[in-house]
N, C-alpha and C positions, 0 to 999 in steps of 0.2 A: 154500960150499955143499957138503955131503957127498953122500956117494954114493949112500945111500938116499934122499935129499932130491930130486937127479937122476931116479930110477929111478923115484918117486912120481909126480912131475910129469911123465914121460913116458906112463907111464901115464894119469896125468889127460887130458893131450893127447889121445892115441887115443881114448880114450872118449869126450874131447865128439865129436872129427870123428866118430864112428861111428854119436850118437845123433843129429847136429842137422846133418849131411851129404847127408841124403836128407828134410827135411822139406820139405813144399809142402803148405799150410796157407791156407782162407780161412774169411772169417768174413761170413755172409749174413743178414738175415732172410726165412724160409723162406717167411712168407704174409706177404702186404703189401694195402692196398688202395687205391684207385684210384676218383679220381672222371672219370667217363667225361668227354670231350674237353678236358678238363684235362689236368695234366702229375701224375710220379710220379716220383721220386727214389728208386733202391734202394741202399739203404748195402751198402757191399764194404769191408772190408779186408782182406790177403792177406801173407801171406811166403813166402820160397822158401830154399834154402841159398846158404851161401857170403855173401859181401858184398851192400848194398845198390847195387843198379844207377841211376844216374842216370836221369831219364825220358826221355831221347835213347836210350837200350840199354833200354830195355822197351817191351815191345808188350802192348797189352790188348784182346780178340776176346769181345764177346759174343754168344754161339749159342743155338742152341734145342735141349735136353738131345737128345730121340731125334733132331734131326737136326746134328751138329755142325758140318757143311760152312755149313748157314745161318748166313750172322749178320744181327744185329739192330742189331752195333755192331762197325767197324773203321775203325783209322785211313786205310784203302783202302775209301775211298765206291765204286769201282766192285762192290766183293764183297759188299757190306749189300744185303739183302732189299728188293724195289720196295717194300716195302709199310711199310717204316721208315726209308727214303732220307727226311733231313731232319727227322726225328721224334727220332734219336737222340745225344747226346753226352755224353762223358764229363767229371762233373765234378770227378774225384776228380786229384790229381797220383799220379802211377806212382813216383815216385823218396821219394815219401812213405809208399809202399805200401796209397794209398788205388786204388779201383777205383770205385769209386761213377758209375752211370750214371744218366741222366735221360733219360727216354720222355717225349716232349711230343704231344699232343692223343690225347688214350689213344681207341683204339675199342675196342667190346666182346670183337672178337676179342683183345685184345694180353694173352691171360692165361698163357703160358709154358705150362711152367716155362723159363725164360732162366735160363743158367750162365756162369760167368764163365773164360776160358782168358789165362793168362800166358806170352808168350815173351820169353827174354833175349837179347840180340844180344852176346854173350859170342865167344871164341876157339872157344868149343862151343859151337853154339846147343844152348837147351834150352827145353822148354815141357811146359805140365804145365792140363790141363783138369779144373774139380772138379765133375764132373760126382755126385758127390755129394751133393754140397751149391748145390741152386738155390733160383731167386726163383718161387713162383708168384703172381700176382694176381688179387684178387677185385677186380670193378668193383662201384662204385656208382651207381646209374641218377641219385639224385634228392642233390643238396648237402642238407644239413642249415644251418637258420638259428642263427645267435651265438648264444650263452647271455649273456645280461644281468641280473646281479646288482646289486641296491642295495638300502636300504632305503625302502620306497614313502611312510614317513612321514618328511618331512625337516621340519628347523627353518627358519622363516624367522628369513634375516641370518647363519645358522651355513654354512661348505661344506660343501655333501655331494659325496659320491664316488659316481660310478657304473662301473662294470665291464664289459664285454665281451671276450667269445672265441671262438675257433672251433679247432677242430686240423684238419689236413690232413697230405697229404705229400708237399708240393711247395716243399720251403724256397727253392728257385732265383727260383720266385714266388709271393713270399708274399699271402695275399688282402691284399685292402685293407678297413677298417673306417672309417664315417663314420657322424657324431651328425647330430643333426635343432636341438643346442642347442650356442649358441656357448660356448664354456666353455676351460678349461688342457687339454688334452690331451698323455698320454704314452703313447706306443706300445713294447712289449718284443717280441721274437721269441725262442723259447728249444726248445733241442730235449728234447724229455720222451718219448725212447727208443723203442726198437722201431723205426724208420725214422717216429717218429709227429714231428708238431710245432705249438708254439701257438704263435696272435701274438695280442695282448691290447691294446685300446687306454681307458686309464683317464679319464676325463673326471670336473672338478675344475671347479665354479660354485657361486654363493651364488643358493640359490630366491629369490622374493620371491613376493609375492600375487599376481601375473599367474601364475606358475608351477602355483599350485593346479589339482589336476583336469587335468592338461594331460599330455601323453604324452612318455613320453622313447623311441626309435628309434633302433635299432642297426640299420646296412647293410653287409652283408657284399659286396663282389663276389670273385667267384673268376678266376682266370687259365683264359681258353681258353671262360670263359662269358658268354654275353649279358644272363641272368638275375640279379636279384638278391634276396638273401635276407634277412629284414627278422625283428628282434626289437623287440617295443616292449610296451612295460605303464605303467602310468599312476602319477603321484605325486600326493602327497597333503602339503600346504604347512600345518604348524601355524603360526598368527600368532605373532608376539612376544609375550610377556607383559607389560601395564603395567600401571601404578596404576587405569586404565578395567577393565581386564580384573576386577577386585578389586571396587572402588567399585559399580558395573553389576550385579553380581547382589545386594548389599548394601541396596542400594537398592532394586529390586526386591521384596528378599523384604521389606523392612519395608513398602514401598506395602503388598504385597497383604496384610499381615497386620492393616496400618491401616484397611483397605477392609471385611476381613471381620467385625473387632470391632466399626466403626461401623456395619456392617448388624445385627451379631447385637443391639446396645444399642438402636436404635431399634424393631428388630423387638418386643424382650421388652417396652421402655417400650408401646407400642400395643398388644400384648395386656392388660398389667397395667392401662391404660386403660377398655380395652372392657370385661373385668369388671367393674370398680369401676363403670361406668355401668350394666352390666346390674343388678348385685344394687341398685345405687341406686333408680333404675325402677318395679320392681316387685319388694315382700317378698313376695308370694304367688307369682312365678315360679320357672321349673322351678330355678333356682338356689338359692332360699331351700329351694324344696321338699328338693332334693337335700342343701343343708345341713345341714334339720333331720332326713331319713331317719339322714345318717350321723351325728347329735350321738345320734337313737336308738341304733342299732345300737351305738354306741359307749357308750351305758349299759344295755345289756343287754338292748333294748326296752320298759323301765318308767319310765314318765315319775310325776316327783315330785306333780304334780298331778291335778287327776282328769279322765278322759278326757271329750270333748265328749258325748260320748251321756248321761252321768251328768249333765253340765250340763243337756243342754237336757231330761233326765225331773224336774231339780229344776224348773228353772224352771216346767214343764207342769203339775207338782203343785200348787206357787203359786197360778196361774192358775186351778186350781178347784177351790180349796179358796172362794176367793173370790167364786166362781159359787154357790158352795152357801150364801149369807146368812148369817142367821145365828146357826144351829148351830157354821157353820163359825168366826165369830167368837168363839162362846162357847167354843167349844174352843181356840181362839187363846188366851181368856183366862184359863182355868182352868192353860193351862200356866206352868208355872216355868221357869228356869234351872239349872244346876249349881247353886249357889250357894246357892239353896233359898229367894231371893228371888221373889215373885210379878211378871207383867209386867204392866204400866201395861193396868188396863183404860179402855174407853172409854164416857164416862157416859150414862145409857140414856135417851131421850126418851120420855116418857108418852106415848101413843098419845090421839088424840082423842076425845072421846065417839061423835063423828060418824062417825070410823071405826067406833069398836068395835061403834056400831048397827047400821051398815053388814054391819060383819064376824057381826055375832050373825045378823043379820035373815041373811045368805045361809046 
């Protein structure tokens, strides 16, 4: 090793003692919450200079910021606050450089700010209060109930999975989570930061038809509470799919289609009946009448023949031409035809003497 090599590394040396010689460092979350007569867990971790001290040589003092002399927590129960005697212990190891305390059945009053003070039982004692950096807590009057995830439409004969959770921050006791349905159940606890933590318990069954319509229920209870808090929402059990499932509406819809055409064929057969009777019946009825209007209207209103009133002034002529004797026959017979043939006259009876006397004398 050369001598600038030396000189380098001496240097290095003083510099780290100089920067990492006087450090006394913790690490807190500042706001935390708290469910009232329940417990609370405040994460701490800390370091100080020089070597790691064993937890036999550290001491850990938690106080109340404006008033230091209180504690809330020391390994000398005579000097802890009446009002935290038995309520407080550390569950953190000191020789780990964890600090973490736990306040058990929280009252409204227990909202800080509480700071964390370290002494080492060194050849120097030394200690060092960070009173910068405290915990303060917000309570919470009222537990909030699990959140219960699943999907409310499940298959019947397939597993469904249902879900619950709740977060708190009292990993020391963790809630307890119970179903209302016997099923696989697996429970997780996992810390998800900030002094925050979940525990989840998954439950794992195959619905069947009893299952429909029926309620799934999540219970939460908490540590330090009587009460308990209840999530539940209802499922919904699709049947299995069979060949019935298929056949059944298949069948159905030809019934009703067989049902409908044999009404509509008998119905039209019966009316096309009734017709056929009515215009049978009677040819002078309102049906014949209505035929023959529309056979008019359909030829323009001019019928090929000649209308009745023309009939019955021939016929009337007839009738007294005949009245009139006869002149009226001699004119009968003096007429001809087209043709220019004469028509058959009728041969004339000689009148009687007896008449003619008769007829001279008046």
């Amino acid at each position: 090793m050369g001598a600038k090599t030396a000189v380098l590394l001496f240097w290095l040396q003083g510099f780290g003692v100089f920067v990492f010689a006087d450090v006394w460092k913790v690490q807190v979350e500042h706001e935390m919450k708290a469910l009232v007569s329940s417990c609370v867990v405040l994460p701490c971790s800390f370091q100080y200079p020089g070597t790691v001290q064993p937890s036999s040589r550290t001491r850990a003092i938690w106080h109340k910021k404006d008033k230091t002399n209180v504690f809330i927590y020391s390994e000398d129960k005579t000097n802890i606050e009446d009002n935290f005697k038995g309520r407080t212990r550390l569950v953190g190891r000191l020789g780990e450089l964890n600090c973490s305390l736990e306040i058990d059945e929280i009252k409204n009053h227990d909202n800080g700010p509480f700071c964390f003070r370290v002494e080492l039982q060194t050849s120097v004692k030394d200690k060092y209060s960070f009173v910068k950096n405290c915990v303060h807590i917000n309570m919470i009057e009222k537990a909030s109930p699990p959140e219960l995830h699943f999907d409310p439409a499940v298959q019947e004969g397939y597993p469904a999975v249902f879900r619950c959770s709740v977060r708190h921050t009292c990993p020391s006791h963790q809630p307890t989570l119970t179903w209302n349905h016997i099923g696989k159940e697996v429970v997780t606890y996992k810390d998800i930061g900030h002094g925050n933590w979940e525990v989840e318990s998954i439950l794992t069954f195959t619905p069947t038809k009893a299952d429909d319509h029926s309620d799934i229920m999540c219970t939460v209870s908490y540590h330090g509470l009587n009460e308990k808090f209840v999530a539940i929402k209802p499922i919904f059990v699709k049947e299995q799919e069979t060949v019935n499932h298929i056949l059944i509406p298949v069948i159905c819809g030809l019934g009703v289609a067989l049902l409908v055409g044999g009404l509509s064929f008998f119905i039209i057969k019966k009316y096309k009946r009734r017709i056929e009777d009515l215009q049978s019946r009677n040819d002078n009825g309102v049906w014949s009448r209505l035929s023959r209007m529309s056979r008019r209207f359909q030829s323009g209103g001019n019928s090929a023949g000649p209308d009745r009133r023309d009939q019955r002034r021939s016929i009337w002529s007839r009738f007294s031409r005949r009245g009139h004797g006869d002149q009226t026959d001699r004119n009968f017979d003096n007429r001809s035809d087209k043709s220019g043939n004469k028509n058959f006259s009728k041969p004339r009876i000689p009148a009687s003497k007896n008449c003619a006397g008769r007829k001279w004398n008046d």
